[in-house]
C-alpha positions as MATLAB code, in Angstrom:
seq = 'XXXXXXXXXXXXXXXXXXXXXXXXXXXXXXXXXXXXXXXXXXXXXXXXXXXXXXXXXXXXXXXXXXXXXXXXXXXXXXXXXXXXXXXXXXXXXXXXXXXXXXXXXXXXXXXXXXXXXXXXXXXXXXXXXXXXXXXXXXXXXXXXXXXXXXXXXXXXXXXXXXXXXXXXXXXXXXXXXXXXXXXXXXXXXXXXXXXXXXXXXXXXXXXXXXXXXXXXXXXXXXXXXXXXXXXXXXXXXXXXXXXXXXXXXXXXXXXXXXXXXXXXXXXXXXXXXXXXXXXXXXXXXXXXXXXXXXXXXXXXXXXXXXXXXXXXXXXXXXXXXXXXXXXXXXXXXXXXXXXXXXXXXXXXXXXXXXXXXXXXXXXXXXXXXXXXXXXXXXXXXXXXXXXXXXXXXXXXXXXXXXXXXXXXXXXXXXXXXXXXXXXXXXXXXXXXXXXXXXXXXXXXXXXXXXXXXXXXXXXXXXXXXXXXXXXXXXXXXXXXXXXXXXXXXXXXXXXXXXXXXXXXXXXXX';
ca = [
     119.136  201.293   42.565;
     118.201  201.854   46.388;
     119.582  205.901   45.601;
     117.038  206.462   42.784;
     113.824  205.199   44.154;
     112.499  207.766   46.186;
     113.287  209.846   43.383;
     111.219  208.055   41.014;
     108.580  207.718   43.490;
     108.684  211.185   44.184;
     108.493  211.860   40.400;
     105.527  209.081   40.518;
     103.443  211.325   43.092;
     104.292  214.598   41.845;
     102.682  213.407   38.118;
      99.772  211.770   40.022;
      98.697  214.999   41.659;
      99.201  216.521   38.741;
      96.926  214.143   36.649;
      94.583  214.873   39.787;
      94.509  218.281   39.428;
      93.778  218.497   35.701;
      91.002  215.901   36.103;
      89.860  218.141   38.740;
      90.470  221.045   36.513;
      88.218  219.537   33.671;
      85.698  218.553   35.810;
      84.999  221.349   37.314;
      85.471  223.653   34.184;
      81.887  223.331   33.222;
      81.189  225.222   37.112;
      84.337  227.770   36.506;
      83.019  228.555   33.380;
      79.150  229.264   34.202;
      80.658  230.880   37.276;
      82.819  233.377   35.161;
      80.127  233.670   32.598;
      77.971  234.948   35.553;
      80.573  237.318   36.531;
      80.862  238.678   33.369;
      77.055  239.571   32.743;
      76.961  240.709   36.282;
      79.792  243.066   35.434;
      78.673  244.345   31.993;
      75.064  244.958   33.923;
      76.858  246.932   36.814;
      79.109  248.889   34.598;
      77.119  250.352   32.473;
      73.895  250.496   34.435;
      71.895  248.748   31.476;
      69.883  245.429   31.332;
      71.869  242.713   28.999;
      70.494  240.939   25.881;
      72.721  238.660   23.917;
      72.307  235.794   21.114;
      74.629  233.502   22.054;
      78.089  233.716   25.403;
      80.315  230.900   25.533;
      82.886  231.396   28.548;
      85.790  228.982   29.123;
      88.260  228.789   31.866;
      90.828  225.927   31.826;
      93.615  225.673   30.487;
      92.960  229.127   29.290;
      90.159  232.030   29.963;
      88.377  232.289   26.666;
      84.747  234.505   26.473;
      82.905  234.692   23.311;
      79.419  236.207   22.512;
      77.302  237.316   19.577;
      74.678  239.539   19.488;
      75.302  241.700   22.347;
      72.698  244.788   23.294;
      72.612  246.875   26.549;
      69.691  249.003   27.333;
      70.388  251.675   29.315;
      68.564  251.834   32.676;
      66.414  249.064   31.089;
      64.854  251.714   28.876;
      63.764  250.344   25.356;
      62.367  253.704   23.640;
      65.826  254.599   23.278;
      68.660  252.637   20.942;
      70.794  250.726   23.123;
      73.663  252.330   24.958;
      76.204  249.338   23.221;
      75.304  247.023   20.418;
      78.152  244.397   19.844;
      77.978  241.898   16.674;
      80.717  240.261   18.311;
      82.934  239.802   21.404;
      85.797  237.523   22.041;
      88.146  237.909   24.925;
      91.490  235.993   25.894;
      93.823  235.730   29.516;
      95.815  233.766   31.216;
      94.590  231.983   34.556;
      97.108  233.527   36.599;
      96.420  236.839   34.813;
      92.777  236.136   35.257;
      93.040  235.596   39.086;
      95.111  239.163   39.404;
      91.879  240.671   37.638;
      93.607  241.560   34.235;
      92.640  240.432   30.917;
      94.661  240.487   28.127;
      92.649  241.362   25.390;
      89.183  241.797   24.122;
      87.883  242.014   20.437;
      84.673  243.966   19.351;
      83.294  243.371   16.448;
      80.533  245.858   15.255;
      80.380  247.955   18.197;
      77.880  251.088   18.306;
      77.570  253.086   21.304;
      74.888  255.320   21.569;
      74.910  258.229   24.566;
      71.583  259.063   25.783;
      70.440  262.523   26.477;
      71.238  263.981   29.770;
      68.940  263.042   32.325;
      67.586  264.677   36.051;
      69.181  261.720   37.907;
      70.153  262.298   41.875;
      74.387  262.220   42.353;
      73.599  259.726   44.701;
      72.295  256.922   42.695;
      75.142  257.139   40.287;
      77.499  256.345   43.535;
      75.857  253.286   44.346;
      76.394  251.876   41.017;
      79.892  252.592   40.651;
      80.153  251.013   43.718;
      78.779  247.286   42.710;
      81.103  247.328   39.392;
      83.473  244.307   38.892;
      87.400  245.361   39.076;
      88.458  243.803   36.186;
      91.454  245.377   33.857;
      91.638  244.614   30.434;
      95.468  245.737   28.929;
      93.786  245.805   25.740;
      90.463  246.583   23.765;
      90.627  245.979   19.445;
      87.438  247.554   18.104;
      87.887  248.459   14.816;
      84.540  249.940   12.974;
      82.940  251.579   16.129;
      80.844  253.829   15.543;
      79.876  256.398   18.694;
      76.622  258.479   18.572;
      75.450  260.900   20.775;
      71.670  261.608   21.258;
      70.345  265.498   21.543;
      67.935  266.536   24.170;
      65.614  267.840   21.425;
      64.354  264.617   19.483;
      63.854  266.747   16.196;
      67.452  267.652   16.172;
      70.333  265.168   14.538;
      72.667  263.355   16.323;
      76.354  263.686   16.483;
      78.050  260.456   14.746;
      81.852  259.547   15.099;
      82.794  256.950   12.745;
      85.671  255.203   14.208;
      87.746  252.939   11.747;
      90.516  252.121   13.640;
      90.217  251.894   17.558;
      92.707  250.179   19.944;
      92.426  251.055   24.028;
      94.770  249.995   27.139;
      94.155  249.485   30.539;
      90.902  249.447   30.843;
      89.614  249.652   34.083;
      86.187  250.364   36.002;
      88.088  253.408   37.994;
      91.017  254.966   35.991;
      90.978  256.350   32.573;
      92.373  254.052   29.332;
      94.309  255.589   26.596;
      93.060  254.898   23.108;
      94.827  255.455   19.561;
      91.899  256.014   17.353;
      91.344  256.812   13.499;
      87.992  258.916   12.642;
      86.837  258.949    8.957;
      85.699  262.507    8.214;
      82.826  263.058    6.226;
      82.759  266.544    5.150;
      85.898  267.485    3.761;
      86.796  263.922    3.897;
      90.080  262.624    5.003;
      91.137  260.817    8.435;
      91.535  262.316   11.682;
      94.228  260.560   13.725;
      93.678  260.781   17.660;
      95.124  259.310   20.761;
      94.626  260.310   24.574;
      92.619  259.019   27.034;
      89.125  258.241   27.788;
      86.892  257.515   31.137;
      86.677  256.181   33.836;
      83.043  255.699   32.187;
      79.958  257.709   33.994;
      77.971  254.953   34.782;
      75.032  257.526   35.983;
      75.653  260.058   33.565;
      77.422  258.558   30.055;
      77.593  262.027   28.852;
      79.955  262.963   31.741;
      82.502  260.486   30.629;
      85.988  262.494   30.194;
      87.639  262.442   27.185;
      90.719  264.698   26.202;
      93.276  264.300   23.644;
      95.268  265.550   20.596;
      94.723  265.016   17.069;
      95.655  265.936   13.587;
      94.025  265.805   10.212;
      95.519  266.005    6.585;
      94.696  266.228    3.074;
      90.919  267.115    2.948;
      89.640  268.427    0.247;
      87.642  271.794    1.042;
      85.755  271.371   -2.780;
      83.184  268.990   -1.596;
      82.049  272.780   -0.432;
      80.375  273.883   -3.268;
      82.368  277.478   -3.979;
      85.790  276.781   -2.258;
      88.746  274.493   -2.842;
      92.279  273.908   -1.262;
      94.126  271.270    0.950;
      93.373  271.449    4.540;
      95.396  270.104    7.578;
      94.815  270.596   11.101;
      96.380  269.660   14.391;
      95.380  270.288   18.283;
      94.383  269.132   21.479;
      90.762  268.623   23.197;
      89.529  268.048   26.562;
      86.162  267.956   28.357;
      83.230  265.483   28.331;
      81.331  263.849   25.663;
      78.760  266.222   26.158;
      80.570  269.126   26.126;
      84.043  269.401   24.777;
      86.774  272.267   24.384;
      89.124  272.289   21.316;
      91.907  274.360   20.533;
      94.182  274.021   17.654;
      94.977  275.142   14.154;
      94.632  275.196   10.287;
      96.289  275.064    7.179;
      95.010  275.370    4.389;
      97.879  276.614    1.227;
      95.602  276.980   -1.699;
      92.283  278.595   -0.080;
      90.573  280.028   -3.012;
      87.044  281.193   -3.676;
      85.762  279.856   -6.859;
      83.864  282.984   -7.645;
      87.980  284.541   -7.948;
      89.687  281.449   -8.347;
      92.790  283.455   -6.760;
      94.697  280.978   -4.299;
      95.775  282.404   -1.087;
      97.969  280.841    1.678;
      95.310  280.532    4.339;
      95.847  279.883    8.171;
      93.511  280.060   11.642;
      93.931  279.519   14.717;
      90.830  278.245   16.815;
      89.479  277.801   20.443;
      86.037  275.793   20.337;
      83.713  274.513   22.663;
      81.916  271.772   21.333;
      78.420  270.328   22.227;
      78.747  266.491   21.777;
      74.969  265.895   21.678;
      74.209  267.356   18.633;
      77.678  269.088   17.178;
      76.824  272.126   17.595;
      80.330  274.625   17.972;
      80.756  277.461   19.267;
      83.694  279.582   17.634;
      85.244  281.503   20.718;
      87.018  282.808   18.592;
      89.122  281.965   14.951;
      92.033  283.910   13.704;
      92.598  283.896   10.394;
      95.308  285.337    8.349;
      96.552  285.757    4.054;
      98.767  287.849    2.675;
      99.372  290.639    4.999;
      95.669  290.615    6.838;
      93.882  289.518    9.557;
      90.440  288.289   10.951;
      88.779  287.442   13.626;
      85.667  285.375   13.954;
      83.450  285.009   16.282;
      80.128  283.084   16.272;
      78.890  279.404   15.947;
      78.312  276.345   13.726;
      74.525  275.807   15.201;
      71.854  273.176   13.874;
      68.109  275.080   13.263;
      65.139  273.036   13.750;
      63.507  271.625   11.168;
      66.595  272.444    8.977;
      68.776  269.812    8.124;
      72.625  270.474    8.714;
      73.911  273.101   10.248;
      74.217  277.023    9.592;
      77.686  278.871   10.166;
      76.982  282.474   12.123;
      80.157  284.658   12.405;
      80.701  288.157   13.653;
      83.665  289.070   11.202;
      86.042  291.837   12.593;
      89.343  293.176   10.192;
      90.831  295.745   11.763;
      93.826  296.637    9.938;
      93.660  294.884    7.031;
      94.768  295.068    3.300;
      92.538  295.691   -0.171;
      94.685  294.327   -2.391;
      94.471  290.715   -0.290;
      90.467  291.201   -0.427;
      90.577  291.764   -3.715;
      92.489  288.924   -4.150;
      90.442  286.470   -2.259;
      87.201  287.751   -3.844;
      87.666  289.212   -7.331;
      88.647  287.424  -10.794;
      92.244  288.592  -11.751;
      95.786  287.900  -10.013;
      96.306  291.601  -10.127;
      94.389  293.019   -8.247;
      92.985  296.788   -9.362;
      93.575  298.991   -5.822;
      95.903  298.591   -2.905;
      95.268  300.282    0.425;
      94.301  299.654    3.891;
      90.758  298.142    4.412;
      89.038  297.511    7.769;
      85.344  296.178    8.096;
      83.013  294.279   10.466;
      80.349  291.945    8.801;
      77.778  289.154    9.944;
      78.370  286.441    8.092;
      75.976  283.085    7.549;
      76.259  280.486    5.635;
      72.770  278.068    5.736;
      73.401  274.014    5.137;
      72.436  272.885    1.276;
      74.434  271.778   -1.555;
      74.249  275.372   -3.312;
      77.507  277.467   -4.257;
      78.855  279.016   -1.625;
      79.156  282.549   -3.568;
      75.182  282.154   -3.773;
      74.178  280.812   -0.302;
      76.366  283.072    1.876;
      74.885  286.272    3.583;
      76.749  289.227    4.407;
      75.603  292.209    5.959;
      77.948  295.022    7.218;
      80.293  297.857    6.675;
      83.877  298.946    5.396;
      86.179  301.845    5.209;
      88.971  301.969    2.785;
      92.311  304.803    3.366;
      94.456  305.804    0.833;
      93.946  303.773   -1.645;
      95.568  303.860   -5.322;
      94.565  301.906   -8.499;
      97.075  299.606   -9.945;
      96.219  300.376  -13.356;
      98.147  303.310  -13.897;
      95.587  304.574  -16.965;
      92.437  304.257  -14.233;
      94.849  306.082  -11.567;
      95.361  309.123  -14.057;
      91.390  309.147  -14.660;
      91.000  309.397  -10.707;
      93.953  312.035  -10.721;
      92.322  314.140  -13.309;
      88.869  314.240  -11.722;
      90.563  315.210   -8.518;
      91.857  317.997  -10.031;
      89.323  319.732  -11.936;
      86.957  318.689   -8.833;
      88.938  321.082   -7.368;
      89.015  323.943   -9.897;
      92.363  322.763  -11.314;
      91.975  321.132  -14.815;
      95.444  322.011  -15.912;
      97.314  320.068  -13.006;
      99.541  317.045  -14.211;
      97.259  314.197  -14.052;
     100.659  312.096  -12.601;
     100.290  313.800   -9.067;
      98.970  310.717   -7.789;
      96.564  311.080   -5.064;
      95.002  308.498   -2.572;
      91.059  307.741   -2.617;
      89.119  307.132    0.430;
      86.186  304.559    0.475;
      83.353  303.888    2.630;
      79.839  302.211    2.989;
      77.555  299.613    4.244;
      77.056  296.654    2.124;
      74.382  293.288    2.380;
      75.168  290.343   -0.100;
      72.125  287.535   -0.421;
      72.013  285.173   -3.349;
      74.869  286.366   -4.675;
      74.053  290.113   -5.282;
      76.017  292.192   -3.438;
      73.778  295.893   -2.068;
      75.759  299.425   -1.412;
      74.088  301.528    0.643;
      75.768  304.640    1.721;
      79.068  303.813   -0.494;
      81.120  306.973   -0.861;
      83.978  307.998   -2.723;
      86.605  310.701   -1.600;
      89.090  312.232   -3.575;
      90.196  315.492   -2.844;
      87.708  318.351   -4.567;
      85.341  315.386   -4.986;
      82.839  313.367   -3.075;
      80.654  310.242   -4.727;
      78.036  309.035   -2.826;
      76.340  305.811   -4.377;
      73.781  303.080   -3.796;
      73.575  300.007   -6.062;
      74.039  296.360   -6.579;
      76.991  293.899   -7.872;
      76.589  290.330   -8.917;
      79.136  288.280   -8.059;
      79.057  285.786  -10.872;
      78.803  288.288  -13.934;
      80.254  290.892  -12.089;
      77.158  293.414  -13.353;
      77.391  297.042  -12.280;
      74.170  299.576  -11.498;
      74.889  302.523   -9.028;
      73.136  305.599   -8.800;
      74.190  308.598   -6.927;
      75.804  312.229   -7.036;
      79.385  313.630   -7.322;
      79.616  316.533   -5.419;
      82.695  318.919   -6.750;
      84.648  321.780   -4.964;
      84.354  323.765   -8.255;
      81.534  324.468  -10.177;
      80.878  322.779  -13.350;
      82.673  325.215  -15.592;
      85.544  325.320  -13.499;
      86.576  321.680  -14.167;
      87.271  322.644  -17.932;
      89.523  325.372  -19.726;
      88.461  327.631  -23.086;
      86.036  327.825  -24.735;
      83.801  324.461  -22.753;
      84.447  326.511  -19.753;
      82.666  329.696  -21.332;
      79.736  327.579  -22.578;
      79.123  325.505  -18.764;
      79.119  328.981  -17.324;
      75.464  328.730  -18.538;
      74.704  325.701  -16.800;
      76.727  326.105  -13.614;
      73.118  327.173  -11.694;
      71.637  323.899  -12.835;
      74.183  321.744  -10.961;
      74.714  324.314   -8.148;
      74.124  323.994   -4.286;
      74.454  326.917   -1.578;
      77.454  327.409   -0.151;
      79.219  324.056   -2.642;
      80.648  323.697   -5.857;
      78.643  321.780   -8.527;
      76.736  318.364   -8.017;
      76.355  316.028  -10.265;
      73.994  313.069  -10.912;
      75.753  309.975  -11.837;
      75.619  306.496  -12.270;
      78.181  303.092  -12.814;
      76.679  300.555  -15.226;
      77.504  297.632  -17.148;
      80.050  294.920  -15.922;
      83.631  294.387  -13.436;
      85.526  294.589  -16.404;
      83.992  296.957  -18.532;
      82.310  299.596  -16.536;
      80.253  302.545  -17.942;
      80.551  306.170  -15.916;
      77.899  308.915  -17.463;
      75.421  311.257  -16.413;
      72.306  309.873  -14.775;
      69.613  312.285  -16.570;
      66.488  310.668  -14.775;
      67.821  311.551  -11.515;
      68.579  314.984  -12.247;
      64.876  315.530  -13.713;
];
């Protein structure tokens, strides 16, 4: 008995203080708590240089750190002609006391969170020091905030913002000084589909928010390129980004396996390869530059995806370069049939814009440029006899076999607008014969109307045998020029698929 009683008195003291310090504990939870609560305003105020509003904060410390708000709105700088900087519907936020004491949190929920990045202001380096300086070290290991949705504001108040929607969003380590790394998934709008993301983000610019850092990789699948009125196929994309929120570089790639345009609705095997530098106030990209590459061609693009005032959405504006490139692909890619009519080698430059609007893409894009085509051959072997033939009696030489095959040479300048494709300058070589041509094709019906001149080696009677040659003899001064064989008026009319070639009689009055 005499053994065990300082034991139990020991155990007798040691749950006495104990019962002390929780009744301490409770009672002075209610000064804790208002005490943390103040901490916690003080620190939202400091970090993000704003003034705070909020409906309702409950903060309490024993046995366990809790925090819960609604209703919370931070103006930046105290400015209230702008949205806020953060608008939470709801915060709640959980740690330990001994986790608490280490400054770490374990986790915080936001509910309804918008941020909103104001346009860059003049603001001295300096006073963006001294604010860092008075923020409250606390680390929180993690940050749920599903449903956030991050804006960025233009400089130019007529302009649109840029808008992230944000479904799923999940940060670590968040801290005033270092960077956090986030996992993040973006709905896309237009094509839709999800863009999945992780990487890091801050240490938040309390002077500047738009000089926040942000860099990461991403990848996006299965969007649908018809919501573009005049395209279709499956697009996926992967790559990496880096910069600030004002101003980020991309870099990454595409691709897309059934790229067609609607106007041929011939699927190609698409892929590009990008470097972008984005401007995160308004979206505007510049394209610096994209490869692109189907069948056995290649292009590069050069330009911008730029908002207009007073226009809304943006306009695409690409310098289009194909050096060594192939018909048939063109063809392809732009022209109704899976076989196409020529094959040869094609190279062209073209400025290329496409304004915003729900309008068919064959009927809203603008071209305007110029092509050469070498040694080309039809496919059809009844249309490559025809351009046979009319090399040879071009030439003098209407009783050559018409299966010598020889290669055609094309060349112009061309504009398309609403869907009407102009030739200006469009020639047509052969040897002993030389079309020049101006006219117009419509893309949708595929109409024909080009007027020009053939211009032959031989003279008109020479292109024949017998008895037509005997009678052209009389005409031959009609369609002659000094020092040249015979030229001929001509024109191209009716449609793609049924074209009419004849003599153009107003021209040669």
């Amino acid at each position: 008995m005499t053994s065990r009683g300082p034991a139990i008195k020991w155990g007798i003291a040691a749950a006495a203080a104990l019962l002390v310090l929780v009744a301490v504990a409770w009672i002075s939870n209610g000064a804790l708590s208002r005490w943390a609560r103040d901490r916690a305003i003080q620190g939202l105020q400091s970090k993000f240089a704003s003034d705070l509003e909020f409906k309702d904060l409950n903060v309490q410390v024993f046995p366990r750190f809790r925090l819960t708000g609604d209703e919370f709105v931070l103006h930046y700088r105290g400015r209230r002609d702008l949205p806020p900087l953060i608008h939470i519907r709801r915060v709640s936020a959980e740690a330990g006391i001994t986790a608490l004491l280490r400054g770490r949190v374990r986790r915080v929920r936001l509910e309804g969170l918008e941020v909103t990045v104001p346009p860059k202001s003049e603001r001295a380096p300096a006073e963006k020091k001294s604010n860092s300086e008075r923020i409250v070290g606390f680390v929180i290991e993690e940050i749920i905030a599903d449903g956030t949705t991050l804006k960025t504001l233009p400089k130019d108040p007529q302009k649109e913002p840029l808008e992230w929607d944000i479904r799923r969003l999940t940060l670590h380590d968040a801290g005033p000084y270092s960077p956090m790394s986030f996992h993040a998934t973006l709905t896309n709008a237009k094509p839709p589909g999800d863009i999945e993301s992780t990487g890091k983000f801050g240490p938040w610019s309390t002077g500047e928010p738009g000089d926040t850092p942000v860099q990461g990789t991403y990848i996006f699948q299965n969007a649908d390129l018809s919501v573009f009125k005049g395209i279709s196929g499956i697009l996926s994309s992967q790559g990496s980004y880096a910069g600030v929120l004002e101003r980020i570089e991309a870099q990454g790639e595409t691709d897309t396996p059934d790229f067609a345009v609607k106007v041929a609705g011939n699927p190609v095997h698409l892929t590009t390869q990008f470097h972008a530098i984005i401007d995160g106030t308004d979206g505007n990209t510049l394209l610096q530059p994209v490869t692109g590459q189907f069948g056995h061609s290649s292009l590069i693009a050069r330009g911008g995806v730029v908002g207009v005032k007073g226009v809304k959405g943006k306009t695409v504006s690409l310098d289009v370069t194909v050096e060594d490139g192939r018909l048939e692909d063109m063809l392809l890619l732009g022209v109704k049939g899976r076989n196409p009519t020529m094959t040869g080698a094609i190279a062209f430059r073209t400025k290329l814009v496409i304004p915003p609007g729900d309008v068919d893409m064959a009927k809203k894009m603008k071209l305007d440029g110029g092509f050469k085509i070498g040694s080309a051959h039809f496919s059809k072997l009844d249309l490559q006899q025809k351009v046979n033939q009319l090399s040879h009696r071009g030439q003098g030489q209407p009783k050559e076999a018409v299966t010598d095959t020889v290669a055609s040479d094309f060349a112009g300048q061309f504009k398309l607008d609403k869907g009407t494709m102009t030739f200006q300058a469009l020639s047509f070589r052969v040897p002993g014969v030389r079309v020049a041509l101006n006219g117009t094709y419509e893309l949708q019906g595929g109409d024909l109307d080009f007027h020009g001149q053939a211009k032959l080696e031989a003279k008109l009677s020479q292109t024949v045998t017998g008895f037509k040659s005997f009678l052209l003899k009389a005409v031959d001064p009609f369609f002659a020029k000094k020092d040249a064989g015979a030229v001929i008026p001509i024109k191209i009319t009716g449609t793609r698929d049924k074209p009419s070639f004849g003599l153009d009689l107003r021209a040669q009055k």
